[in-house]
Structure formats: structure tokens, C-alpha cells
N, C-alpha and C positions, 0 to 999 in steps of 0.2 A: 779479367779484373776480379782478386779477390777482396772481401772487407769481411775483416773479423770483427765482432760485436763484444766487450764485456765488460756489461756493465756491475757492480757491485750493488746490492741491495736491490737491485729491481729485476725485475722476471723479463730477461731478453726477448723473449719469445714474438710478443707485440711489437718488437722494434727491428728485430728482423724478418716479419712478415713485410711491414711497411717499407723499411728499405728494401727488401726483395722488390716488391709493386711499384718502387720508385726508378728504379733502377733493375731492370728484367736482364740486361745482359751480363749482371757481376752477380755470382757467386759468393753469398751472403751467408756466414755461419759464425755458429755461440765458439768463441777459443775458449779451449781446455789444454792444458801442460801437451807438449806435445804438437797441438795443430799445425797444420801446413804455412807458410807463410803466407801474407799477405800483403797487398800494396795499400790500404788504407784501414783504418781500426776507429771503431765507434768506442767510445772509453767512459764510464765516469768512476775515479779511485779505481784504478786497473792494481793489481799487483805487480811488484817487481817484476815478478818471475814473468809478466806478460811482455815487458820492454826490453827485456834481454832475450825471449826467446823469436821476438819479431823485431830485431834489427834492423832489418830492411825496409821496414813502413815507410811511405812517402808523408803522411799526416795522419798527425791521431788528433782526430775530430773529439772536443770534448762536449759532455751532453749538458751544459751547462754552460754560465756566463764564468765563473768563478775558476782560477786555475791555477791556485796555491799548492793542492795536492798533488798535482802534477808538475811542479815545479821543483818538489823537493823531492822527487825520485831521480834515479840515474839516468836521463834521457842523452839517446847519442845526437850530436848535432847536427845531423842529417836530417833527423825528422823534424819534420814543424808542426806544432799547434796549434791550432785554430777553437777561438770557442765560439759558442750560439751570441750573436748580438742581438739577438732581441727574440724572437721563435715565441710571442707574446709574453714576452714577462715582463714590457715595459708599463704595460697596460695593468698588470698585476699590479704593480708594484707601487703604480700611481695611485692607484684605487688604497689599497694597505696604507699608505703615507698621509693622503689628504684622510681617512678617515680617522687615524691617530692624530694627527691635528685637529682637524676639528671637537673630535671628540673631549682635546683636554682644553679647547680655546672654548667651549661651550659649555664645561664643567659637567657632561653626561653621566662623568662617573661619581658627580653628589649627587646627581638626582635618582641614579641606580640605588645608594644608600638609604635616599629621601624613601624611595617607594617599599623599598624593605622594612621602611619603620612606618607605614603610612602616612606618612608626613608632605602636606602642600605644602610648597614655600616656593618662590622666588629666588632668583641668585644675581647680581648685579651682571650684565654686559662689559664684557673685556672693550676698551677700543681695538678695533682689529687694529691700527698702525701701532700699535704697540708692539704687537705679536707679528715680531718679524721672524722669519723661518731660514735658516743655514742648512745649506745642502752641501756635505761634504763630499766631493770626489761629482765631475759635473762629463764624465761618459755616456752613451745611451741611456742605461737607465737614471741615472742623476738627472742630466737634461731634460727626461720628458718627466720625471719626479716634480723638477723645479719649474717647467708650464704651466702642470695642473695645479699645484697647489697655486700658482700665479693666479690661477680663472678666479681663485675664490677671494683675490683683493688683498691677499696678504704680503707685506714687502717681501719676496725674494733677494738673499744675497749667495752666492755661490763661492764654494773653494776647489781651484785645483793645483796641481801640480805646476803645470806650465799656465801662457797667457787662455784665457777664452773668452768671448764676445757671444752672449745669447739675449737678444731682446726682451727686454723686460726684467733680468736681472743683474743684480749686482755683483758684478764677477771679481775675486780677488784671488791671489796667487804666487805660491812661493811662501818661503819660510816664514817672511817678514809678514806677508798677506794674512797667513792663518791668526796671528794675532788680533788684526785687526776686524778680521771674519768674524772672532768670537766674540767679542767686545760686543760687536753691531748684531747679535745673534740670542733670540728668545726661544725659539726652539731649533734644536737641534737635530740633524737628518745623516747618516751615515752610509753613505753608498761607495763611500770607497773599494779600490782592489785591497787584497791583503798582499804586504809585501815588506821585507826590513824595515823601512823605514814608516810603513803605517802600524806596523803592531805595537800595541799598547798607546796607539795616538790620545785614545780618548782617558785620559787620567785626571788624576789629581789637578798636575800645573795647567792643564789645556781647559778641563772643564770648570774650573774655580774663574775662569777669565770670561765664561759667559754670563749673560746677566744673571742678576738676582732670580730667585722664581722661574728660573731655565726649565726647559722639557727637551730630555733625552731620545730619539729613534732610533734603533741601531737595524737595522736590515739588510747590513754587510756581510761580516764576522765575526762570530764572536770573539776572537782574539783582539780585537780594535780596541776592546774594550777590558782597562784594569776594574775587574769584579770590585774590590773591598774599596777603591776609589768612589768609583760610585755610590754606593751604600754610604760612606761615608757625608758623602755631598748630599744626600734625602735626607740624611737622619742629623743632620746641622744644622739643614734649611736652606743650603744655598740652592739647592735644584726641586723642584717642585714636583717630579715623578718622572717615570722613565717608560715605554713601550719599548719591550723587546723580542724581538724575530729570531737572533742566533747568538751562539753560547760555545764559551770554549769546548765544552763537553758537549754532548749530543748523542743520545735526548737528555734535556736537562735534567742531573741527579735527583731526587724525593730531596734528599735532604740540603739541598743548596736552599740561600736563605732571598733569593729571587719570588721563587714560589709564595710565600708567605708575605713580603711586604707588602705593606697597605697602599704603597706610592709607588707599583712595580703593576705593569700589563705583561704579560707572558706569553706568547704565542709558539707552537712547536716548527719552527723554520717554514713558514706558508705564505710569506708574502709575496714571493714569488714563484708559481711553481713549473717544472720545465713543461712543458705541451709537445705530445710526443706528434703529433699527426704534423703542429710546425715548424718543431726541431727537423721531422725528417725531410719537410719540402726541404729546409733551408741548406742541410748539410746531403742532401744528391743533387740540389745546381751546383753546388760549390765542386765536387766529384765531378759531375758532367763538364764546368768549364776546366777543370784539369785535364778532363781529358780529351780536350780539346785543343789542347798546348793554351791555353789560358795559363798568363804568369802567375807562379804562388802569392805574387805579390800584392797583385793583384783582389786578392780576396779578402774580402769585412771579416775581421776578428781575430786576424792574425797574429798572432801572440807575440812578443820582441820579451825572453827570458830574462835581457836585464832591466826593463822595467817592472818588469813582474805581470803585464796586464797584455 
């Protein structure tokens, strides 16, 4: 059994030691133009030139939850992809979200301004049933997103695609649903996949329908979101500021006008980050029940290319 490893931007090195240790009897190497084929491939943003010269793959494992990139490349349909369902970044992710809630439900960032000017003061108490929270896109990390921020008392309502039933919140779904998701929705959460019909979801017509004084998260893609949309909706007053995790471009330009607004959090893509020690347990069971005659189908994170997720 071989597995080629190539990842983009990150030093393979540490990823094919651990898979080697995971996995002692497959023969584990970095692909360069050229290499031998293989029967499984660790990938994240692989180059063309990698899916055409290893056509035979059984599964290109990707090193992440997100599988856009690999969507829009020429994949034969033979191979299947599978991405990471959780390899902790549910846990990330939760932590990143309740703490941007909170943060703008407890107005942290006047009293960050207060302390710069030395300045005591008081701010009045939001009613938290006010501050109800929309989780867009309600998969692994959506779902444990919309828990935790549950623990802290705040109404969860959720969106997805099809029906889903999670206790404790309020689930709605389908074209006609998102409507009514926003309506019912004071701060806003984006965990959707990216795929035709979610890009450019968060715009003008869809954000203008949440309440007055809305708060934006985006910790999806940044393509989810129309840039001069948003801006637009802070700087009229219908939305009350925005935290954001990812960006059409990346790393966000110096002169994108993100950076500088006064009602704009910025963070360089970290609210969830992959964890390489339980990316690898996760993706050599998944190898060990293949080859085991374990059905493909059988495996958490399966990709279906005309969903997109």
C-alpha cells in the first residue's frame, strides 16, 4: 500500500512521519511530478498536475473539513473524497464563536476603547432574549457551534439545507426557511460549505432581512460573503459590526478596507485550525477499514461532488 502526501503551504515532513507511525506497513512519501503511483493521497490544494498524474487513487483524503478547492479541479470519478469531520476543530470552532458573541453581546470592545481613554463608565445590560444567534449551515461543526453557544442561554435558531431536528434549537430549512431564519436572527454565524448556490449567500437582499443592530461571523468562506455589501449595511446602521475569520483573498490585502473599520474584527483564518496528530489518527482508521474490505461508503465525511460538501 502506497500514500502520497502533498500538501500545499505546509512542510509534509511531520505528516509523513505520523502517517508512516500510523500506518507501519504503507509506504508513505512527499509526491513530486513524476512519482510512482499510489493507492491513497493526503492532499490539501494539490495541483492539477497531481490528479492527472495519479489517476488510479482510491481516495484523496483531504486535510481539512472544507472541499471547494478540490471540487473545482478535474477529478476522475473513480476517486472519492473524503474530508476531516471533526480531527478537533469542532472544539475550535466553538470556542472562536461563543467568544465573538459574547464579546459583542457584552460590548467588550467599548470598554477596550473606555480603557484607552481612561475612562470608567458602565454600559447598560443587553437582555440576552434578545440576542438571538443564527447558525447558518447546521453539519458537525454548525451543530456543536449551535450547543455551546446554547450553554450560555442564548436562543439558538438554525439553517440548513434539508430538514434537521437538534434539541434545543430552532431548526429551519429550505429556501422559503432562510427567510424566515433571518428575520428571527440577531446575530449571525456562518458555517456553511461553499458551493453555487451558497456563494455570495450573505449579501445585500439576505443581510438587510436580519434585524436592526445584527452582528455578522463569518468562519466559513470567504466568498459567502459580498465585501462592499457588507460595508454598506455598518456604514448605514443596519448591522452593528461584523467578526471575520476568512476572505475572498488570503491573506487579507494591506489595503482592503476590512482592516481599518471601526465596526470590523479581523482575524487571519484561525478559528479553526487542522490538528495534525488528530487529523492523522482519524484518516489511518479510515485506510485501515478500507482495507479491510470496509465499504467506501461506509466512511464519516464522504464527499457526494453534487452537493458540494
Amino acid at each position: 500500500m502506497k500514500i502520497a502526501v502533498c500538501l500545499s503551504n505546509t512542510k509534509p515532513a511531520p505528516w509523513i512521519a505520523s502517517l508512516q507511525a500510523a500506518l507501519p506497513q504503507a509506504e508513505v512519501f512527499e509526491w513530486a511530478p513524476g512519482a510512482p503511483p499510489a493507492d491513497y493521497a493526503l492532499v490539501w490544494t494539490p495541483p492539477q498536475q497531481f490528479i492527472d498524474e495519479q489517476p488510479q487513487l482510491k481516495v484523496l483524503f483531504n486535510a481539512g473539513a472544507g472541499v471547494d478547492a478540490l471540487l473545482r479541479m478535474q477529478i476522475p470519478a473513480s476517486m472519492a473524497l473524503v474530508r476531516l469531520d471533526d480531527a478537533g476543530m469542532s472544539v475550535q470552532m466553538a470556542e472562536y464563536v461563543v467568544h465573538a458573541v459574547t464579546r459583542h453581546f457584552r460590548e467588550f470592545q467599548a470598554y477596550d476603547q473606555a480603557q484607552a481613554q481612561s475612562h470608567w463608565a458602565y454600559r447598560k445590560p443587553h437582555r440576552r432574549q434578545e440576542f438571538s444567534v443564527g447558525i447558518l449551515g447546521l453539519g458537525i461543526l454548525g451543530r456543536r457551534v449551535a450547543q455551546a453557544v446554547r450553554q450560555f442561554e442564548f436562543p439558538v435558531n438554525g439553517w440548513s439545507r434539508t430538514p434537521k431536528q437538534i434539541d434545543g434549537i430552532q431548526c429551519f430549512s429550505g429556501e422559503h426557511g432562510l427567510s424566515e431564519f433571518l428575520v428571527a436572527t440577531r446575530v449571525l454565524v456562518c458555517l456553511l460549505p461553499l458551493t453555487p448556490d451558497t456563494q455570495g449567500l450573505m449579501n445585500r437582499r439576505t443581510l438587510s432581512q436580519l434585524q436592526t443592530g445584527a452582528y455578522v461571523i463569518n468562519v466559513a468562506r470567504g466568498a459567502h460573503l459580498v465585501d462592499e455589501d457588507l460595508l454598506a449595511l455598518l456604514d448605514e446602521g443596519h448591522l452593528a459590526g461584523a467578526t471575520l475569520d476568512v476572505f475572498r483573498t488570503e491573506p487579507l490585502p494591506q489595503a482592503h478596507a476590512f482592516w481599518q473599520h471601526p465596526k470590523i474584527t479581523v482575524t487571519p483564518h484561525i478559528s479553526a485550525r487542522t490538528l495534525r496528530d488528530e487529523s492523522i489518527a482519524q484518516i489511518a482508521k479510515k485506510i485501515a477499514a478500507l482495507q479491510r474490505g470496509e465499504p467506501l461508503a461506509s466512511l464519516a465525511g464522504l464527499v457526494d461532488p453534487k452537493k458540494g460538501y
